[in-house]
FIKOLZA-1660 file (N, C-alpha, C; in steps of 0.1 Angstrom, whole numbers, plus 5000, padded with zeros to 4 digits):
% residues 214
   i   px   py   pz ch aa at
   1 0595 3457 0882  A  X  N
   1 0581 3456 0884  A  X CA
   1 0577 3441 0887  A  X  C
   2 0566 3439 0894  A  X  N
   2 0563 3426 0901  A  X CA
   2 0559 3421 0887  A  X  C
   3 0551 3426 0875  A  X  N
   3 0545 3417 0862  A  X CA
   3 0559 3412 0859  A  X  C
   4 0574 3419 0858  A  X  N
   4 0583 3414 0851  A  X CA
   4 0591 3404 0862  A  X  C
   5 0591 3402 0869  A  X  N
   5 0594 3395 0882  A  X CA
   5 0586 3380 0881  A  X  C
   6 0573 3384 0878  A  X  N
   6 0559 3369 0873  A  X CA
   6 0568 3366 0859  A  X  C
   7 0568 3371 0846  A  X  N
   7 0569 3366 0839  A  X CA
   7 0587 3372 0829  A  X  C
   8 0596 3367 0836  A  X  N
   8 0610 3369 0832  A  X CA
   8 0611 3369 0816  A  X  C
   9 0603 3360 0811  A  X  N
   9 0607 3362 0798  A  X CA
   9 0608 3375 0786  A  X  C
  10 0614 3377 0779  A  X  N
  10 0611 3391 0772  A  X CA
  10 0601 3392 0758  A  X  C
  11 0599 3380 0756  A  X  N
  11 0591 3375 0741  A  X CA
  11 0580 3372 0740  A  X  C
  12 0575 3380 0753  A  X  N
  12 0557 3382 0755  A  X CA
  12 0551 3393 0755  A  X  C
  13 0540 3397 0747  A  X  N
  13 0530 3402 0746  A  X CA
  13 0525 3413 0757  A  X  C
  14 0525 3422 0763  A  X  N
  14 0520 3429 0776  A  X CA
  14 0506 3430 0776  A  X  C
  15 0498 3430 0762  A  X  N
  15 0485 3428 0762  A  X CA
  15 0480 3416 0766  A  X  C
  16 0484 3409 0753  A  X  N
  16 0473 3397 0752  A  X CA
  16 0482 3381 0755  A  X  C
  17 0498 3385 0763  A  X  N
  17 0508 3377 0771  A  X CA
  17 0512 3364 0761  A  X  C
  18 0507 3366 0748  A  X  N
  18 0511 3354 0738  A  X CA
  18 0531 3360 0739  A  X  C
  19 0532 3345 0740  A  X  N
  19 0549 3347 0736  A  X CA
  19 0553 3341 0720  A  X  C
  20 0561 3354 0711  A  X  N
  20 0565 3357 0705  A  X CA
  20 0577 3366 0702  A  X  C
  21 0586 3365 0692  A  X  N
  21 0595 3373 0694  A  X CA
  21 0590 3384 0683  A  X  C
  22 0583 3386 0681  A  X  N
  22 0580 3395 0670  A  X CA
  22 0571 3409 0677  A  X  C
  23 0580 3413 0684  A  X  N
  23 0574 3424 0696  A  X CA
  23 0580 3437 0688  A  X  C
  24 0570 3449 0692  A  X  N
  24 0575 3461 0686  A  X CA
  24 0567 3469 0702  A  X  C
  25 0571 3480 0706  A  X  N
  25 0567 3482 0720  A  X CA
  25 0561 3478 0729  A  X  C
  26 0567 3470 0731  A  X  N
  26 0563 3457 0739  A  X CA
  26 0548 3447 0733  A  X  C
  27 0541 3448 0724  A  X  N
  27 0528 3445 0716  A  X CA
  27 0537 3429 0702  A  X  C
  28 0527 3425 0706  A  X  N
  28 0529 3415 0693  A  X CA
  28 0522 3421 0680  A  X  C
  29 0523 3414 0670  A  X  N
  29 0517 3421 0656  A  X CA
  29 0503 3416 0654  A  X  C
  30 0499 3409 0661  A  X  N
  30 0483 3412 0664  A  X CA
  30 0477 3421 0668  A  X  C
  31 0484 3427 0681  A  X  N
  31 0474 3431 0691  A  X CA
  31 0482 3447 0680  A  X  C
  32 0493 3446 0673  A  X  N
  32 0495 3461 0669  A  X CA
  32 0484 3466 0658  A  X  C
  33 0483 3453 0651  A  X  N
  33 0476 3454 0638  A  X CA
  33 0457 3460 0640  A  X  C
  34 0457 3461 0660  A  X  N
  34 0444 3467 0666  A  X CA
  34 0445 3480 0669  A  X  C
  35 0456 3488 0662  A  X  N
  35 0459 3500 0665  A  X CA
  35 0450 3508 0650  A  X  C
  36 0450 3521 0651  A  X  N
  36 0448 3528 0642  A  X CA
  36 0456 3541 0641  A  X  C
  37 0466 3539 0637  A  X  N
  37 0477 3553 0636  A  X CA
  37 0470 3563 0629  A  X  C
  38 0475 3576 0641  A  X  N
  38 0470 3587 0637  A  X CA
  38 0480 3597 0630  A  X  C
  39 0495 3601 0645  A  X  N
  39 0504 3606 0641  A  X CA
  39 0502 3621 0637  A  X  C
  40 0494 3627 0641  A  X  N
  40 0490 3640 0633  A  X CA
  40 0485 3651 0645  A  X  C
  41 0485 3665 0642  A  X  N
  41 0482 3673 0649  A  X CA
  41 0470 3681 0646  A  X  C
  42 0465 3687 0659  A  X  N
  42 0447 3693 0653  A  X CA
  42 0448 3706 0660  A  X  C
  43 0442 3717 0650  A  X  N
  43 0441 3729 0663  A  X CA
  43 0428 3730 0671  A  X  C
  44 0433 3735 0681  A  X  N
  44 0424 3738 0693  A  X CA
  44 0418 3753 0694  A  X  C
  45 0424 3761 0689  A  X  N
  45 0425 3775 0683  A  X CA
  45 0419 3780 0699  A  X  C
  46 0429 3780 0712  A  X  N
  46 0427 3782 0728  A  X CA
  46 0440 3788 0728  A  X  C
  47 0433 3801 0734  A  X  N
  47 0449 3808 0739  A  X CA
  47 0457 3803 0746  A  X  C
  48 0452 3795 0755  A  X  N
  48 0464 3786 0761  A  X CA
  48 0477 3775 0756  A  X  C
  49 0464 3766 0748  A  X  N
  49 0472 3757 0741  A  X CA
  49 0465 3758 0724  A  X  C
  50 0474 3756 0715  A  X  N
  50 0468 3757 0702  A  X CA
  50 0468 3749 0697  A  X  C
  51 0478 3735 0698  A  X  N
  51 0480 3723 0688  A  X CA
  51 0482 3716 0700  A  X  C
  52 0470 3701 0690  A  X  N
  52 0471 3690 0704  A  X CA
  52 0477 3677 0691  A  X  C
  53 0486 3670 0696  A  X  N
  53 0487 3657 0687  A  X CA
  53 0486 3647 0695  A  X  C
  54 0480 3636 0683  A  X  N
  54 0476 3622 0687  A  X CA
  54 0484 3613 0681  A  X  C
  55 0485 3604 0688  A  X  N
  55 0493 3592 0682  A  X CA
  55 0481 3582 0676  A  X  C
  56 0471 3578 0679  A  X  N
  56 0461 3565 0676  A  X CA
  56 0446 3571 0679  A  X  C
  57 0440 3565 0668  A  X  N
  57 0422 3567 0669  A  X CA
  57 0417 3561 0679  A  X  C
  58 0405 3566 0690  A  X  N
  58 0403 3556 0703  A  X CA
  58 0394 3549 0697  A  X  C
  59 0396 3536 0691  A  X  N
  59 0386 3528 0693  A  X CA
  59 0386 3517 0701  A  X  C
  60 0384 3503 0699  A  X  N
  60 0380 3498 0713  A  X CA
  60 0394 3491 0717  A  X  C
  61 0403 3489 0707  A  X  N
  61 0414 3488 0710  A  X CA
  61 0424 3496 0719  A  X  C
  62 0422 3507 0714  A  X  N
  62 0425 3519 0723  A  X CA
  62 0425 3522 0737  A  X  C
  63 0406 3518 0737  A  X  N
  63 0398 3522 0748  A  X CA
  63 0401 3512 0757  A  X  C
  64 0399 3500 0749  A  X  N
  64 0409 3488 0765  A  X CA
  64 0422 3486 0767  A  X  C
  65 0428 3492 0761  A  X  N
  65 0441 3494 0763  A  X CA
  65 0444 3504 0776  A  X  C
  66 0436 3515 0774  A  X  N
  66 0439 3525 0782  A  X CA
  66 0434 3522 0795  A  X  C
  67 0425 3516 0795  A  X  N
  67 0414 3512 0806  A  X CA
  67 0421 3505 0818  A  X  C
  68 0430 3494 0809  A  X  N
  68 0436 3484 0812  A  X CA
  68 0447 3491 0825  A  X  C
  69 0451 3498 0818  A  X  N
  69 0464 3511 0821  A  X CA
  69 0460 3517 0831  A  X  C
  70 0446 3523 0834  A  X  N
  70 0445 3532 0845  A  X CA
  70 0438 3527 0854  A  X  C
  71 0430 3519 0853  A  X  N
  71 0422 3514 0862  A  X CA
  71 0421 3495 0867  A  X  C
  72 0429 3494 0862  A  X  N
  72 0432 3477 0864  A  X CA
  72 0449 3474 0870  A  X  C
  73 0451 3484 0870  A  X  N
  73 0470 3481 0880  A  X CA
  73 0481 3473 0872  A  X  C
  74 0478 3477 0859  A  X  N
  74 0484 3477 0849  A  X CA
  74 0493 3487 0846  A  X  C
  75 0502 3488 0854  A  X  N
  75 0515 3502 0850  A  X CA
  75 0523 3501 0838  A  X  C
  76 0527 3490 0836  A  X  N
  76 0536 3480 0830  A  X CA
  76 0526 3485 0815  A  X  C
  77 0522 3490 0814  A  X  N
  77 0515 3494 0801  A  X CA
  77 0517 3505 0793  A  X  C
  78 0527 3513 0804  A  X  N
  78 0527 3523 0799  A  X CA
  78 0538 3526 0789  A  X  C
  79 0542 3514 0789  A  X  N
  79 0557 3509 0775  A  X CA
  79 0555 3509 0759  A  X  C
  80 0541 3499 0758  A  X  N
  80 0537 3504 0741  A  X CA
  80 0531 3515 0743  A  X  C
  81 0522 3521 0752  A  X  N
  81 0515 3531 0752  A  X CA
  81 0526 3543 0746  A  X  C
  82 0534 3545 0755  A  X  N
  82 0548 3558 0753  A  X CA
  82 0554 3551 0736  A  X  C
  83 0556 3537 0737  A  X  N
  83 0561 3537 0721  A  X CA
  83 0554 3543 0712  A  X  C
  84 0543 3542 0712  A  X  N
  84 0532 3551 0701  A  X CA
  84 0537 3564 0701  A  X  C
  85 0535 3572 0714  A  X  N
  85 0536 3586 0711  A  X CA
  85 0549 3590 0711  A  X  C
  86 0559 3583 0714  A  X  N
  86 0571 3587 0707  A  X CA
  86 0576 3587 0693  A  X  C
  87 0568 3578 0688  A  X  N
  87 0564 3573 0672  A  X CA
  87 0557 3586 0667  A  X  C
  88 0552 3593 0674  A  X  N
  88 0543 3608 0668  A  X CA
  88 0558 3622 0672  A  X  C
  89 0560 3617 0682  A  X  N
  89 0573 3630 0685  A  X CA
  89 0580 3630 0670  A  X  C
  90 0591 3615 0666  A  X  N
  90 0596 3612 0659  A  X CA
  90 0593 3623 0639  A  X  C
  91 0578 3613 0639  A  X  N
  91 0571 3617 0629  A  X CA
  91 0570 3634 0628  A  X  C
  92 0564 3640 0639  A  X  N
  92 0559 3651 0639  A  X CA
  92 0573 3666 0639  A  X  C
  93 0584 3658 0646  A  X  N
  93 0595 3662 0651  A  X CA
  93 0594 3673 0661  A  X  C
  94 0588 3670 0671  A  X  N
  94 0584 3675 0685  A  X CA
  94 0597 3674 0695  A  X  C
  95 0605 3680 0690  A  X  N
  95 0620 3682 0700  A  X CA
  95 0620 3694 0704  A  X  C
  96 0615 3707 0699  A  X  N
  96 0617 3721 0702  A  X CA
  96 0614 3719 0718  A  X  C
  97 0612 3715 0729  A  X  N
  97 0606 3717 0738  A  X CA
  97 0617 3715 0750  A  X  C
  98 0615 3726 0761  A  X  N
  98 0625 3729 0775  A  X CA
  98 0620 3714 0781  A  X  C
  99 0605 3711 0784  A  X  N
  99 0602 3706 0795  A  X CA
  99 0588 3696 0791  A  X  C
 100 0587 3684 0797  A  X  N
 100 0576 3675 0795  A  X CA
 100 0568 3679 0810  A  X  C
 101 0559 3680 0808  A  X  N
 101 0548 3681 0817  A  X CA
 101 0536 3676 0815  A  X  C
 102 0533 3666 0826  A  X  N
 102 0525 3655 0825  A  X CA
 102 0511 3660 0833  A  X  C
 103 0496 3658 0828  A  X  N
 103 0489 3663 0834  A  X CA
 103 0486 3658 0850  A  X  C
 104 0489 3665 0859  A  X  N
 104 0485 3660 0872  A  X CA
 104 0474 3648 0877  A  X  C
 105 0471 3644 0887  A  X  N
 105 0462 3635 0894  A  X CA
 105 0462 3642 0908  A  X  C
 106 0451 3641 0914  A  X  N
 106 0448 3643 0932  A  X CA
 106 0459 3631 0937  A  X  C
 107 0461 3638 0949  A  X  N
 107 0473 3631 0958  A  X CA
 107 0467 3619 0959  A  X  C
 108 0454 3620 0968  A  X  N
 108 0447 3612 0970  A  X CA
 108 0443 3600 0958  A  X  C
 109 0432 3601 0946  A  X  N
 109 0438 3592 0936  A  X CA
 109 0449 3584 0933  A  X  C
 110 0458 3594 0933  A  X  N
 110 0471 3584 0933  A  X CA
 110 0478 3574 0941  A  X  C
 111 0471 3579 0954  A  X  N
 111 0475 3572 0962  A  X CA
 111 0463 3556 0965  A  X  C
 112 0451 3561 0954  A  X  N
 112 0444 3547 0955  A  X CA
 112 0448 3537 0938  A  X  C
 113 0454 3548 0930  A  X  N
 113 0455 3542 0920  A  X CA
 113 0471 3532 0917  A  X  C
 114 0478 3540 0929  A  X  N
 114 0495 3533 0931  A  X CA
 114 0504 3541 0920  A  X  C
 115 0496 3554 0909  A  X  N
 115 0506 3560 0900  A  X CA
 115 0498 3565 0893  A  X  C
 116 0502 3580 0888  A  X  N
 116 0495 3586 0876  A  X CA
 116 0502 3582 0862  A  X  C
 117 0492 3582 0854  A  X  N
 117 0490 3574 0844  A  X CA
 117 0500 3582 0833  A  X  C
 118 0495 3595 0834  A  X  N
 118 0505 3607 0826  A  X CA
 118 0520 3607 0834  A  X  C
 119 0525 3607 0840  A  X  N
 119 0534 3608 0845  A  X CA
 119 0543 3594 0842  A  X  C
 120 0539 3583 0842  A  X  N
 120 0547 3572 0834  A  X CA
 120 0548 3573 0818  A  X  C
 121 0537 3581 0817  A  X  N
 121 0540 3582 0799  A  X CA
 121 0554 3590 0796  A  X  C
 122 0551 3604 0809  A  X  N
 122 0561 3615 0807  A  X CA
 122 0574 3612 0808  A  X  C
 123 0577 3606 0820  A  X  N
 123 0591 3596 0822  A  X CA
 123 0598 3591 0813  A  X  C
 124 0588 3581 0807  A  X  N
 124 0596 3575 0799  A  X CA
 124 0597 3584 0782  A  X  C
 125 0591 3587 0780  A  X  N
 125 0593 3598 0765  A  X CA
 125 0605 3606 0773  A  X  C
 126 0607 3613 0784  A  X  N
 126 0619 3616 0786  A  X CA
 126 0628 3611 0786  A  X  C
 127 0628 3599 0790  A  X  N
 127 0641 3589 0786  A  X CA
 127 0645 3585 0774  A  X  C
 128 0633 3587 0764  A  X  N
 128 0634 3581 0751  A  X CA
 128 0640 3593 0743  A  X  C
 129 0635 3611 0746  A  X  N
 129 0643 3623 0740  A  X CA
 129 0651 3631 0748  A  X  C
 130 0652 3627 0764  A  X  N
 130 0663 3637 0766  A  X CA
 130 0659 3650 0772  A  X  C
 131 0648 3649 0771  A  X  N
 131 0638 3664 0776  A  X CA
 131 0634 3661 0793  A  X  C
 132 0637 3672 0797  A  X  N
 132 0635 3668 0813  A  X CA
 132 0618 3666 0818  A  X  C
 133 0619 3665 0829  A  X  N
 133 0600 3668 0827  A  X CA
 133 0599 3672 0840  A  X  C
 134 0591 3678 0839  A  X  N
 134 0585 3688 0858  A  X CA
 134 0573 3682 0860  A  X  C
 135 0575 3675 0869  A  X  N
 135 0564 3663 0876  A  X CA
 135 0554 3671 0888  A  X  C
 136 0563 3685 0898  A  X  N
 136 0557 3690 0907  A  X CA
 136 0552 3702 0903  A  X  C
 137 0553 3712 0892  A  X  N
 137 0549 3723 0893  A  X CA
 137 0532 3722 0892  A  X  C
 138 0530 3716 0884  A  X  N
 138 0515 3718 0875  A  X CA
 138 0503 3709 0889  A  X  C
 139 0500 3711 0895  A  X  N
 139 0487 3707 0905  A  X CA
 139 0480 3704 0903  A  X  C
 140 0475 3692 0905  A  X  N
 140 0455 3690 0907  A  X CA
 140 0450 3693 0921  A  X  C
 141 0451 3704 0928  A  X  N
 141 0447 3707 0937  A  X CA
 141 0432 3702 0940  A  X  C
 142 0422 3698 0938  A  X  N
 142 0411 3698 0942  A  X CA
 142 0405 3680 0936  A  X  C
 143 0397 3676 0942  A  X  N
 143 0395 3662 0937  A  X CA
 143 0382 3662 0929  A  X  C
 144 0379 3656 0917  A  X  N
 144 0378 3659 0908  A  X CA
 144 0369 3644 0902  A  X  C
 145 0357 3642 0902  A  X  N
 145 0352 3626 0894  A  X CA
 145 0359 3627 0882  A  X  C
 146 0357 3613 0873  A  X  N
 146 0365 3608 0861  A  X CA
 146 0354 3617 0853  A  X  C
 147 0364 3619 0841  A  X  N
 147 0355 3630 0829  A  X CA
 147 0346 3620 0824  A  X  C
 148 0353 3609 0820  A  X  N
 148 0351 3599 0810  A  X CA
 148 0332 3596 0817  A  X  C
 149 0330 3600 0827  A  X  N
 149 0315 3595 0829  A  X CA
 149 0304 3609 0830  A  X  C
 150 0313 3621 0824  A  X  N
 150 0300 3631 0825  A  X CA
 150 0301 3631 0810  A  X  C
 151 0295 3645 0812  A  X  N
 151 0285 3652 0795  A  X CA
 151 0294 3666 0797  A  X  C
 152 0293 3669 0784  A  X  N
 152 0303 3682 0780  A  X CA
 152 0305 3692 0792  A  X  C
 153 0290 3694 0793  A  X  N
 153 0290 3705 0802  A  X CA
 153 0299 3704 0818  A  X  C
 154 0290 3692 0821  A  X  N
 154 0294 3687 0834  A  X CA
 154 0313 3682 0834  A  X  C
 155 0320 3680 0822  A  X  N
 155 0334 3683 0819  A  X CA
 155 0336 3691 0824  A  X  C
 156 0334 3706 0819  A  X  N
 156 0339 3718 0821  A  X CA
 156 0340 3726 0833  A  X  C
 157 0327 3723 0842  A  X  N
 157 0322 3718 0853  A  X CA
 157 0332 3716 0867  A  X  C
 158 0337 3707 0859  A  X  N
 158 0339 3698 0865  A  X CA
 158 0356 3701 0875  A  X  C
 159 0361 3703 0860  A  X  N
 159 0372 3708 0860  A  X CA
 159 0380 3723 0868  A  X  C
 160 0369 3731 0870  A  X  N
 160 0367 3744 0870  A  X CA
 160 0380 3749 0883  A  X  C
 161 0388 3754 0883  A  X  N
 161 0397 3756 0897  A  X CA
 161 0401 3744 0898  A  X  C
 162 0404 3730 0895  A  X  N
 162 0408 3718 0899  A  X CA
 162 0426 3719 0899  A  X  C
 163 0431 3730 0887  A  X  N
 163 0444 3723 0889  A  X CA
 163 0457 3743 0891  A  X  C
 164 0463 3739 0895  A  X  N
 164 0473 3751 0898  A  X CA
 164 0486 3751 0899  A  X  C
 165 0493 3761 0899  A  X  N
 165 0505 3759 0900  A  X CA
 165 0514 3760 0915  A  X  C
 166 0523 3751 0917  A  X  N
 166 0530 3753 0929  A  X CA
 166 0532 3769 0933  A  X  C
 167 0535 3770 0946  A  X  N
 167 0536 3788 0952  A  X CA
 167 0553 3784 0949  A  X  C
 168 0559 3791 0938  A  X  N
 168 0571 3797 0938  A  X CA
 168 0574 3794 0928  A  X  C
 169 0567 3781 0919  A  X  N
 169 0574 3776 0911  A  X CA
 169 0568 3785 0890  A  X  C
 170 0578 3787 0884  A  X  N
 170 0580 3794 0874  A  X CA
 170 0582 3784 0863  A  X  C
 171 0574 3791 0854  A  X  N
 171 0573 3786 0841  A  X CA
 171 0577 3796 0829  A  X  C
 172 0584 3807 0831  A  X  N
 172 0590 3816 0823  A  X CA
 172 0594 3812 0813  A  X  C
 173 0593 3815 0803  A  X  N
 173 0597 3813 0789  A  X CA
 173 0601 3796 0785  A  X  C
 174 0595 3790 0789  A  X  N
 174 0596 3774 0787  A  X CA
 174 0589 3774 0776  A  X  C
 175 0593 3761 0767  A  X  N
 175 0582 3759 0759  A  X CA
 175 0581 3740 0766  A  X  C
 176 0565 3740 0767  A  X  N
 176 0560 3730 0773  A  X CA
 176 0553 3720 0762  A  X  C
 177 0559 3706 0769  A  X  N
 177 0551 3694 0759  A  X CA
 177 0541 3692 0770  A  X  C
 178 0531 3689 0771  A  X  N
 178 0521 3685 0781  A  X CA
 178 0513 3674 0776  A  X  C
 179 0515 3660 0786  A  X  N
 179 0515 3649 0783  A  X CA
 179 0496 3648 0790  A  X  C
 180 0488 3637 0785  A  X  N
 180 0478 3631 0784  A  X CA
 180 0477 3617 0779  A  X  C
 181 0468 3608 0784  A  X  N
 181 0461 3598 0778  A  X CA
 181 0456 3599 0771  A  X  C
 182 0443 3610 0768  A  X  N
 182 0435 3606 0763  A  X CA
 182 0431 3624 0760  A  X  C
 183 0426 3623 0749  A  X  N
 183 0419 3639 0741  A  X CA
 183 0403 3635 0740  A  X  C
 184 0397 3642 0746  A  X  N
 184 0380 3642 0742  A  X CA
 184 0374 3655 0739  A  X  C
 185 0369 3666 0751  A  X  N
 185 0366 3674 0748  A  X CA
 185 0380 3691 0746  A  X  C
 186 0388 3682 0752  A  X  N
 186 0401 3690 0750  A  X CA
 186 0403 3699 0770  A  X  C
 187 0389 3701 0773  A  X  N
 187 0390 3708 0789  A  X CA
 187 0403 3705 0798  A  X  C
 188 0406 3693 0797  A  X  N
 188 0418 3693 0809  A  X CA
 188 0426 3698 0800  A  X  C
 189 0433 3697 0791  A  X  N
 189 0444 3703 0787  A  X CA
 189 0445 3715 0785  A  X  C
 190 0434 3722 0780  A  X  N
 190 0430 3737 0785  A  X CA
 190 0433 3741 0797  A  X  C
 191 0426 3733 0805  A  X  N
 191 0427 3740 0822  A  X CA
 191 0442 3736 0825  A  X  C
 192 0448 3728 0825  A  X  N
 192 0464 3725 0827  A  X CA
 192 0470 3740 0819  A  X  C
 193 0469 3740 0808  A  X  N
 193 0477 3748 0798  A  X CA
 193 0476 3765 0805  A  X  C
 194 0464 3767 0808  A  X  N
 194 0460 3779 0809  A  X CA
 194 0469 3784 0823  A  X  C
 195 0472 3773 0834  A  X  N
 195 0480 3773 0843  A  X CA
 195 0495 3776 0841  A  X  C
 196 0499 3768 0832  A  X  N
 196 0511 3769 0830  A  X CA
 196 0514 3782 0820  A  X  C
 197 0507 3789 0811  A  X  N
 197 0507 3800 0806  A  X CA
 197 0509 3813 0819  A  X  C
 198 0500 3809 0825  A  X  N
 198 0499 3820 0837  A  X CA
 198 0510 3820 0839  A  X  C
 199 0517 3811 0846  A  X  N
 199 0533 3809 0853  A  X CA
 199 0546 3812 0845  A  X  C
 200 0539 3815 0832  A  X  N
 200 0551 3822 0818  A  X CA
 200 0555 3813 0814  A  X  C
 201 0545 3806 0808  A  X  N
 201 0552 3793 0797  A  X CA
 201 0552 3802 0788  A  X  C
 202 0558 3804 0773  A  X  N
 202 0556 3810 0762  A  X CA
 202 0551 3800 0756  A  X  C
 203 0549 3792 0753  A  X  N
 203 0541 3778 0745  A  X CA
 203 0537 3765 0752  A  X  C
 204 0526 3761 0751  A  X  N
 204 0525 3749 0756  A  X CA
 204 0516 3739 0743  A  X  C
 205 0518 3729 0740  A  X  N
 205 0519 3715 0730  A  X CA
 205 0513 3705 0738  A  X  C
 206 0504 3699 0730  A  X  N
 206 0494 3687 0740  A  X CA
 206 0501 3676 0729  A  X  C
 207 0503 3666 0733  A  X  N
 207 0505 3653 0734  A  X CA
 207 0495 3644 0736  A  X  C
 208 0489 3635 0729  A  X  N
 208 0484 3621 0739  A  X CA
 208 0481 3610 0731  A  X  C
 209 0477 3597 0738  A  X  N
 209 0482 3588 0730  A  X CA
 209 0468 3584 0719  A  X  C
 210 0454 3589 0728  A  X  N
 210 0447 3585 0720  A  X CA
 210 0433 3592 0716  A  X  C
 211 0426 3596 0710  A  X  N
 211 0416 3608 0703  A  X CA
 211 0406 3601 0695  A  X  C
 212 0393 3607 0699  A  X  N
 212 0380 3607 0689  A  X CA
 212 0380 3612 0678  A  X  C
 213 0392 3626 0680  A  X  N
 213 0388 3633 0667  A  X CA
 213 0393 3634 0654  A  X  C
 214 0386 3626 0644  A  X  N
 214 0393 3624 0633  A  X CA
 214 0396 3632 0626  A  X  C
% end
């Protein structure tokens, strides 16, 4: 990456770029000690998906962390980010699963944003357990404004027919982790889930790294 190319050294900070050797996912013990561990799972009680886990409470630490991550060209972030929620896999012991599946982005988006944000999370938690991940089957077919700026309704809305499954591709008896940034009203992971149910997932598991809901 061009940030690790600018700054060779390994005893810095990715947040707040203090160098220190006292790094734990790539974060110094400041910027960790702005976390609020969650580690725990919540039901959703949705035939699609039932149990969603969180790694961290969103507060504003959270919230500019993630911010940082999606909309500032900050990829390179998605290192402590994925430490966290590997830290909830660990805890939670979320191994049972065929396949990681990261919630899609419009082609288009991605192509203004340089990378989906779930999809670097996905990667690397695969690297970190060994679980493969299917990056093409799950679609965001349709383009779609950011949730983060409507109202419940206008979510649901919003979402409505946005995401699909590839023509051919099968989801038969997989059990699916399905990756996210961020949990609010729960709608994308619904509408992702309910996709991949159709295509014969027998289970699908939400993941993400960070939640309102206490």
């Amino acid at each position: 990456m061009l940030f690790k190319l600018l700054f060779p050294t390994e005893n810095f900070c990715y947040f707040c770029k203090d160098d220190t050797p006292y790094l734990e996912g790539r974060l110094c013990r400041d910027c960790r000690d702005n976390y609020e561990p969650m580690h725990r799972g919540f039901l959703l009680r949705d035939d699609s998906i039932e149990r969603v886990y969180a790694s961290v409470f969103y507060n504003s630490f959270a919230r500019e962390l993630v911010h940082q991550f999606k909309f500032n060209d900050k990829s390179y972030l998605y290192e402590p980010i994925a430490h966290m929620m590997h830290m909830t896999i660990i805890e939670e012991s979320l191994t049972d699963f065929d396949l990681i599946v990261p919630v899609p982005i419009h082609w288009r988006k991605e192509a203004i944003r340089g990378y989906n944000q779930s999809l670097l999370l996905a990667e690397e938690l695969s690297r970190r357990t060994g679980i493969p991940v299917d990056k093409k089957s799950l679609v965001k077919s349709s383009w779609t404004k950011e949730q983060n700026r409507l109202t419940k309704y206008q979510r649901e809305e919003n979402l409505k027919g946005s995401f699909s499954i590839k023509d051919g591709a099968s989801m038969s008896g997989r059990r699916i982790l399905l990756i996210d940034d961020i949990y609010t009203t729960g709608n994308t992971l619904k509408s992702c889930a309910s996709q991949l149910k159709k295509a014969g997932a027998k289970e699908v598991t939400g993941l993400v790294f960070a939640t309102m809901n206490g």
